[in-house]
Backbone bond lengths (Angstrom), bond angles and torsions (degrees), N, CA, C in turn:
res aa  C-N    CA-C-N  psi(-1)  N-CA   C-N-CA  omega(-1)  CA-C   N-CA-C  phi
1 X - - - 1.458 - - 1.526 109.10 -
2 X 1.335 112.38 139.25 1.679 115.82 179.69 1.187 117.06 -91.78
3 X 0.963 116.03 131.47 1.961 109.19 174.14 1.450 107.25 -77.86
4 X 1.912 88.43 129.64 1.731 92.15 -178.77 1.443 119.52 -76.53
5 X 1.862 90.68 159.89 1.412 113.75 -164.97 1.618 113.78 -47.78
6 X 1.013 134.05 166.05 1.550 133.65 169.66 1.388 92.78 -95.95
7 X 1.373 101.25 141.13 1.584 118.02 -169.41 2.107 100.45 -75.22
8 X 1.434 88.68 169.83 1.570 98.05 -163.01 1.532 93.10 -110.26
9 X 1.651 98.40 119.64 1.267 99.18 -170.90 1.455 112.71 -93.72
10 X 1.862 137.50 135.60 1.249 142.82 175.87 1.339 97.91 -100.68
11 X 1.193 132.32 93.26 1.321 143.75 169.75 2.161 102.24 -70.00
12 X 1.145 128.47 63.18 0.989 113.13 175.90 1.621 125.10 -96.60
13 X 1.206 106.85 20.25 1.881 110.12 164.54 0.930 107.02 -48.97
14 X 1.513 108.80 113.48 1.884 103.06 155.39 1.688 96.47 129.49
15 X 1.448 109.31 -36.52 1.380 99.74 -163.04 1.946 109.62 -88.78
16 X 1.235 111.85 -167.45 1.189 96.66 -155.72 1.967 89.11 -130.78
17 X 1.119 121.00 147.58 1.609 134.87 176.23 1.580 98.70 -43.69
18 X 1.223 116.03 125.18 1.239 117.85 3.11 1.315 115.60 -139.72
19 X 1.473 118.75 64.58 1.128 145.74 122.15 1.422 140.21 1.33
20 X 1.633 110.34 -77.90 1.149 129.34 158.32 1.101 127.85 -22.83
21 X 1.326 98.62 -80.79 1.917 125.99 156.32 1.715 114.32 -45.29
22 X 1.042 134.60 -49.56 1.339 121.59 166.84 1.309 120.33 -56.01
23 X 1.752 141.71 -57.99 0.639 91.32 169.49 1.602 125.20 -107.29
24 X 1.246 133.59 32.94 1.317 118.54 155.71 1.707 111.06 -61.83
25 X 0.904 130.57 0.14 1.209 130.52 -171.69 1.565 110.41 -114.63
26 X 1.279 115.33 -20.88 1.696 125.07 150.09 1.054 103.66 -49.25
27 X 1.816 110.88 -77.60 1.493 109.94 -160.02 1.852 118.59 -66.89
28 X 1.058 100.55 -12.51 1.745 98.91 147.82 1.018 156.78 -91.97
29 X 1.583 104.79 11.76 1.819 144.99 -163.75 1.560 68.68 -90.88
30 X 1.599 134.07 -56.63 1.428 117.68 -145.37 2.035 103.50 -128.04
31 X 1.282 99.68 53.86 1.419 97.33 178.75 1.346 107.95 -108.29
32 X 1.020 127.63 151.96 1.466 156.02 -153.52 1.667 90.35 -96.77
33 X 1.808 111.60 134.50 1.267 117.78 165.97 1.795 105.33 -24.40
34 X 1.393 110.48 -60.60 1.329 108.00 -155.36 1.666 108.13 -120.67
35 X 1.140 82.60 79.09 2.035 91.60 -160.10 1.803 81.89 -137.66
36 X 1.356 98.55 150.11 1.525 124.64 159.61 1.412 123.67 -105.51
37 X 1.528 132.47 148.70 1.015 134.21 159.33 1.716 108.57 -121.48
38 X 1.261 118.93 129.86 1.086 130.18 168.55 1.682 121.21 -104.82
39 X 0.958 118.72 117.95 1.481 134.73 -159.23 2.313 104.09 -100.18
40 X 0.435 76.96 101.45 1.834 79.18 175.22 1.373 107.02 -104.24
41 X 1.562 105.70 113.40 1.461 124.98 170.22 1.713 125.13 -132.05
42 X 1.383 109.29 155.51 1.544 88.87 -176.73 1.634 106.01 -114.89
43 X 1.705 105.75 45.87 1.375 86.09 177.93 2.245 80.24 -176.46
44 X 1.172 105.62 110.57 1.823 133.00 178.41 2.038 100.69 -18.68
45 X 1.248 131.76 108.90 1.412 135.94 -154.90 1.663 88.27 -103.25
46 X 1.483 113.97 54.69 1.504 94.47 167.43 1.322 142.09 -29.13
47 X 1.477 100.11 -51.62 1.465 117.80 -158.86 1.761 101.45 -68.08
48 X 1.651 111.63 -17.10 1.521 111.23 176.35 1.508 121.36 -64.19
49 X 1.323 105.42 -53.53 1.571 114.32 155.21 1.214 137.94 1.05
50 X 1.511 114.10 -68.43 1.339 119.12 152.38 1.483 121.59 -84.92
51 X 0.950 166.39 -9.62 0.886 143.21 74.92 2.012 132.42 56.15
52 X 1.514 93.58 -90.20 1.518 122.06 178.18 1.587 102.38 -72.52
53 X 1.452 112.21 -31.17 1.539 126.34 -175.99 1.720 101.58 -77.49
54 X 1.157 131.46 -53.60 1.359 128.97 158.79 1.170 134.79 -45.45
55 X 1.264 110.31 -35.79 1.422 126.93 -171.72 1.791 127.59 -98.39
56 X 1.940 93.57 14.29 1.902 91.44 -158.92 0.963 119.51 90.50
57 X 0.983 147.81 10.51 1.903 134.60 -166.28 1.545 101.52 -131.52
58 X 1.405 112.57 145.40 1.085 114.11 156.13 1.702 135.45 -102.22
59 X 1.370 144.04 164.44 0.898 96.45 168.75 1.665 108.52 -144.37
60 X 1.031 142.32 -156.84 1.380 149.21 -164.80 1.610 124.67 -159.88
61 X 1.332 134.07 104.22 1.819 118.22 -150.75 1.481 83.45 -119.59
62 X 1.341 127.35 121.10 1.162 110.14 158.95 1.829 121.21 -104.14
63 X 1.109 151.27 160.33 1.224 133.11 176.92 1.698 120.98 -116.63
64 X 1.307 100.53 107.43 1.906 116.60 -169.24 1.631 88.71 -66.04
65 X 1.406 97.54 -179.34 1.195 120.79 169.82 1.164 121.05 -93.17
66 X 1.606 114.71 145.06 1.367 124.67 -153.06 1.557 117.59 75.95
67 X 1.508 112.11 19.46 1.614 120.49 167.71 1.161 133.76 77.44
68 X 2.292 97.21 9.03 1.660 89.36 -163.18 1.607 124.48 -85.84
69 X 0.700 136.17 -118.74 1.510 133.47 178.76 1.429 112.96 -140.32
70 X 1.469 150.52 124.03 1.691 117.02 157.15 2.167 90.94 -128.73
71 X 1.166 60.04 113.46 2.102 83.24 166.02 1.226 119.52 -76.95
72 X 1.602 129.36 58.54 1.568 123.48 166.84 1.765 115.61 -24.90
73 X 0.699 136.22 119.06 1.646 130.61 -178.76 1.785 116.79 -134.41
74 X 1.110 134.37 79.99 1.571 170.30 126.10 1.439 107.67 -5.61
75 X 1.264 128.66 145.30 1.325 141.71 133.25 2.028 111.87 -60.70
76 X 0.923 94.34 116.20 1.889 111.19 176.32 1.252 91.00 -40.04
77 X 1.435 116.17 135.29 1.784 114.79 140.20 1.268 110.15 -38.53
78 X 1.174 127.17 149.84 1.292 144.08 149.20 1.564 113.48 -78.08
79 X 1.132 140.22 127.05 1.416 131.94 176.96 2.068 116.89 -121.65
């Protein structure tokens, strides 16, 4: 068994639209069946949602302290 990859971090605090979205959408041009991307924002990326929902992906937002954002972002189960 392989130990999984460390997720690919999109540090995009700070930058401005549409940014964000470009490259979280790089680093998922080249993600691994079983690879994560974690997205860091300081403000909820609705419009990604659908998006990641169209495209296969799942995703997961949790909210740290101090309001920031982290976007777990997955390949969908397949069912």
């Amino acid at each position: 068994m392989q130990p999984s990859q460390a997720p690919v971090i999109v540090d995009a605090r700070g930058l401005m639209p549409p940014e964000p979205l470009n490259l979280t959408l790089e680093a998922l041009d080249v993600l691994p069946p079983d690879g994560e991307v974690i997205l860091l924002l300081y403000r909820e990326p609705t419009p990604l949602y659908d998006v990641l929902r169209r495209n296969g992906y799942a995703h997961r937002t949790e909210i740290r302290d101090g309001g920031e954002f982290a976007v777990h972002i997955r390949h969908a189960a397949r069912v």
